[in-house]
N, C-alpha and C positions, 0 to 999 in steps of 0.2 A: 222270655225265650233265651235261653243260654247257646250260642252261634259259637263256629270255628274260629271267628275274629271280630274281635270290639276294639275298636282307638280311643271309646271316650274316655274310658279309665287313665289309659299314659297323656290325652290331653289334656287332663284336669291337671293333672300330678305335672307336667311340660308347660302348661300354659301360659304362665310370662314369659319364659323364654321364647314359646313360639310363636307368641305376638309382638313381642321385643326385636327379631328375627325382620319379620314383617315390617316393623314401620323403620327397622334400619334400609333395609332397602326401598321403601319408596319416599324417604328423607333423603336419599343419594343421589337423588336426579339422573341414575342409571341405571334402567329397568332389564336390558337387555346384554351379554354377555359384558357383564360389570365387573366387579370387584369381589362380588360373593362366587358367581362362577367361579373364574380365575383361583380363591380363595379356597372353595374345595376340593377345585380340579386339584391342586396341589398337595394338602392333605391326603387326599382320598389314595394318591399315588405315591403317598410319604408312608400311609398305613402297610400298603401292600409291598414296599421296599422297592416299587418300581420309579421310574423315571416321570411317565410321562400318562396321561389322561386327559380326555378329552369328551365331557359331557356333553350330552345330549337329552330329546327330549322324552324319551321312552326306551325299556328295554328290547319290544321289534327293534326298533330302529339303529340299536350297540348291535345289535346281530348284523344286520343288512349291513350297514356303514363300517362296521369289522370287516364284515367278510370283501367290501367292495374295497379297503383300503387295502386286502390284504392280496389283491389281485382276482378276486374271484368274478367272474360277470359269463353270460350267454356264452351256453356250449360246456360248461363245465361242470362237472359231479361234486356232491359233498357231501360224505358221509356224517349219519347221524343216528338218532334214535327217533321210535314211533313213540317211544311211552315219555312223553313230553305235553309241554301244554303246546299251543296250536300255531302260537308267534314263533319260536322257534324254526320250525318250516318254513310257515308265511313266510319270513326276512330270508332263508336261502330260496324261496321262489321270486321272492324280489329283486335277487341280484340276478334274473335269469338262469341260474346254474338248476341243478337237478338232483332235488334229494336223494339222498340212495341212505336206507334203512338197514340194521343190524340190530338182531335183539336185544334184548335185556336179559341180568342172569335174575332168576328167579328168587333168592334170598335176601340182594337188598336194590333190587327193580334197575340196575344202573347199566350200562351199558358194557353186553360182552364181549370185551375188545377181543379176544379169540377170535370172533368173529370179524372184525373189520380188513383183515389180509386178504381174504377171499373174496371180498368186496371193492377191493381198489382195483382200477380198472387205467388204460389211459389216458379217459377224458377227467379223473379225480386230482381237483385240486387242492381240497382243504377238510379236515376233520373237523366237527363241533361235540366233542362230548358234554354231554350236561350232569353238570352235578345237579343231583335230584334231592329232592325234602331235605336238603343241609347237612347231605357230604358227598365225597368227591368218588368222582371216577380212576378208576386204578390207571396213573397217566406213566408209567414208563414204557408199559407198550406202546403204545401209542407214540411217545417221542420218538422210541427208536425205528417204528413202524414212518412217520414223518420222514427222519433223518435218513433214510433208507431210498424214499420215493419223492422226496422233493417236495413234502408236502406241508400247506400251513395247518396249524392249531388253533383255533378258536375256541377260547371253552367258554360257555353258557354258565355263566355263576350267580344266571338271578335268582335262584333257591339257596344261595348257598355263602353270602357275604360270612367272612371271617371263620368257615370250614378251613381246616386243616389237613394234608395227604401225608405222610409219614415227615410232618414239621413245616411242608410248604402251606404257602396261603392258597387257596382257590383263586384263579386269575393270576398269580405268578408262576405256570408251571407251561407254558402255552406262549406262542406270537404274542398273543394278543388277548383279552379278554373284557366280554361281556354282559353288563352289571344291568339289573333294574332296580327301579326305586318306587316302584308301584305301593301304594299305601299296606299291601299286607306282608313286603319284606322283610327281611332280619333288620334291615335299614332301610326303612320307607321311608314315603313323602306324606306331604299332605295334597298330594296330586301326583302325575307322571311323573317321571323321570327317567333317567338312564346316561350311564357312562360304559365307554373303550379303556382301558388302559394298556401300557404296553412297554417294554424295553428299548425299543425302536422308535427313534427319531426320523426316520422315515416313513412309519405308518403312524404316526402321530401328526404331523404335516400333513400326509395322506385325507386322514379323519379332521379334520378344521378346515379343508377344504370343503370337501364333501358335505359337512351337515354344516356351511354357510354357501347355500347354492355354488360352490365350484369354484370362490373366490378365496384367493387371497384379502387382495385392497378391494373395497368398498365398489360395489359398480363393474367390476372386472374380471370375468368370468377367465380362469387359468386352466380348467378342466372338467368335462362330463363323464359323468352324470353327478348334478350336483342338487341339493335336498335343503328344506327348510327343519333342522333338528337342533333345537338348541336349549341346553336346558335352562329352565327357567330362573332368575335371579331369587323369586321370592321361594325357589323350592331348593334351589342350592344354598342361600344362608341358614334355612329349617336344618337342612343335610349336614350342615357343620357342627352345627348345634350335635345332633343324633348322634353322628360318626366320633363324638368323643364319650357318647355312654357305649356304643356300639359292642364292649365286650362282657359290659352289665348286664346288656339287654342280652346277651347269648348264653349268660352266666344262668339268668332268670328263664329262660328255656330248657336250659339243661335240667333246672329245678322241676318244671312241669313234670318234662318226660320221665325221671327219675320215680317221682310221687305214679305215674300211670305206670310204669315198669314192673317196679315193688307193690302195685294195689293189684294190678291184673297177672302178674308175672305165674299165676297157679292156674289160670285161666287157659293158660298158652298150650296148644297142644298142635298135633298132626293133623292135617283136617278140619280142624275146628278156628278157636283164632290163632293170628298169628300176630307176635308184635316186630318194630323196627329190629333190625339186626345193624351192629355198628362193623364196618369190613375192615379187615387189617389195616391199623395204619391210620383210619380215619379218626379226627376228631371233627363229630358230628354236632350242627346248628338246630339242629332243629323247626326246619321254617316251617313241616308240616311233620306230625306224628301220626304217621300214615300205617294204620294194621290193614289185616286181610282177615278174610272171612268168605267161607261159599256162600253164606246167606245171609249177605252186607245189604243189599235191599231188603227184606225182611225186619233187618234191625235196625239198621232207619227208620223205616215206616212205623218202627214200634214203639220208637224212642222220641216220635214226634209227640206222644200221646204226656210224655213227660216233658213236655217242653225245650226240647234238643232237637235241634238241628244241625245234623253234621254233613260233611261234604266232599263229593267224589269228585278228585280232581279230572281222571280224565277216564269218562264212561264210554267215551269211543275213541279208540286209537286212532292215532291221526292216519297213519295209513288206506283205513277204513270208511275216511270220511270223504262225501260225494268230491267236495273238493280239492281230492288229490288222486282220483279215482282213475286221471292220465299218468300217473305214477306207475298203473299197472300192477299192483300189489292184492295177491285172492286174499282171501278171506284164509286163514290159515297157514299164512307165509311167516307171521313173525308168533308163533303159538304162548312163547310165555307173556309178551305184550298184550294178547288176547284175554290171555287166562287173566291178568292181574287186572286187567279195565273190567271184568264182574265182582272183583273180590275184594280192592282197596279203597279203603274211604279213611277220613281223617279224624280227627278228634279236636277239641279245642285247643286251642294251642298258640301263647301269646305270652309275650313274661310279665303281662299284669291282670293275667287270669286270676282272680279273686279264689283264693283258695275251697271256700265253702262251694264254688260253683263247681269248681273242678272234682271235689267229693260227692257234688250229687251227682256226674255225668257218668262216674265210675260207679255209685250204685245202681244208677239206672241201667248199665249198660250190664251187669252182675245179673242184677236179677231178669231183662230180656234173653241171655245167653241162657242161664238156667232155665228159664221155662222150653226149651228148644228140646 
């Protein structure tokens, strides 16, 4: 069965290093915010030319812990997007604040900040755009739209480590920012993960409060609400390891998309499929090479028959779903969000996708379209 994502392939090819990785941290006699944490928090915030990071142990939890360092909690609004995956939300319902949604534009599914002026209201305290399948959201609206109303930026960079916006990194253009390290990122784990990063040494303080229950020193709670979020030693030395191929592995993504680009690029039409569009500005990662099509269930289902199985990331808009249904959002409020959850689905997509596999997905998927 040839899948959206395989690890066994980059663990063969990684595997001394990532079991080298492994018995250096529990040779260390410190399993728990040791020397490997500390070690990539530094890096990790030396790549993106910022200051300061602060790991934890999932990407919900860079959100929530973001937005609570950044003053966000009960009674406050935070604009976002529905065409996301579902943590996103989750962690701004977990700071108590109250999502407030704005579409996405329809050509490469991101967020249209056009949209987000008419949506700031006076209980809104902070934006989160997300960069989506591995590139960025067009963020100087947005600064000057913040800088205007008092408001913080969060950006959502777990689809998008080492994307680029007219030269900035993803997570350096914002307060604060983001990151997951969920095993199918640009920079996975071989488990959870997740980091904050940030320019501010006040919300970095903030964040090492917070994800060690609310303590400074050991035993001595300084402030609520405080959390158990810490990222793990034996997934931060793996991540140090990673975060030095980190632009290989993005280099090898670009290869992917390129070979599906140029094999389907005659394919591509109005109505029929559609492939990624890269938006001014952007230098795009590739975490997902996500097309459209009106009759994406159909080719699925068809393409299962040749042993593919591809994958919809978000088949129900989070607006949509029973548990956000106090949000108060009809059916029909965010339309191009709507449209794109029947139409998008993904393709393989990984930079040690074995080339011959990646040739069969595109003939399969050639001759399912042609029979249509």
């Amino acid at each position: 069965m040839i899948r959206v994502w395989d690890y066994l392939r980059e663990y063969h090819d990684e595997r001394e290093e990532i079991l080298a990785a492994v018995a250096k941290v529990f040779e260390s006699g410190q399993l728990i915010l040791g020397p490997s944490v500390a070690g990539f928090e530094a890096e990790f915030a030396a790549y993106h030319g910022v200051t300061h990071c602060a790991g934890v142990d999932n990407g919900t939890n860079a959100i929530k812990l973001g937005l609570q360092a950044l003053g966000v909690g009960p009674g406050d609004e935070v604009i976002t997007v529905a065409n996301t995956a579902a943590p996103t939300v989750v962690a701004i319902d977990g700071t108590g604040a109250k999502p407030v949604f704005v579409d996405v534009r329809e050509d490469d599914f991101l967020m249209d900040t056009d949209q987000v002026a008419a949506a700031i209201s006076p209980r809104t305290r902070a934006l989160v755009p997300v960069h989506l399948y591995g590139q960025c959201v067009e963020m100087a609206p947005l600064r000057r739209l913040a800088a205007r109303h008092g408001l913080a930026v969060l950006e959502d960079c777990a689809q998008a480590h080492g994307a680029r916006h007219h030269g900035q990194l993803a997570g350096a253009m914002g307060d604060a920012a983001a990151f997951s390290f969920y095993p199918t990122k640009v920079l996975g784990a071989y488990g959870d993960g997740g980091a904050v990063i940030t320019g501010d040494e006040h919300i970095d303080q903030n964040l090492r409060r917070l994800r060690y229950y609310g303590m400074e020193d050991r035993y001595y709670v300084e402030r609520t609400p405080g959390h158990n979020s810490r990222l793990d030693e034996v997934q931060a030395e793996i991540l140090r390891g990673k975060l030095r191929r980190l632009d290989t592995y993005i280099s090898g993504r670009r290869m992917v998309a390129q070979r599906y680009t140029e094999a389907l690029g005659d394919l591509a039409e109005p109505g029929g499929l559609v492939l990624p569009t890269v938006s001014p500005g952007n230098e795009h990662v590739y975490y997902l090479y996500a097309v459209r099509h009106p009759r994406r269930d159909d080719i699925i289902e068809r393409l299962r028959a040749y042993d593919i199985a591809l994958n919809v990331s978000y088949p129900w808009p989070v607006h949509t779903m029973a548990g956000f249904a106090h949000l108060g959002y009809a059916k029909g409020s965010l339309p191009v969000t709507e449209k794109l959850a029947g139409e998008v689905f993904s393709l393989p997509m990984y930079p040690s996708l074995p080339l011959d596999r990646q040739q069969a997905v595109i003939r399969a998927l050639r001759e399912v379209l042609a029979g249509f």
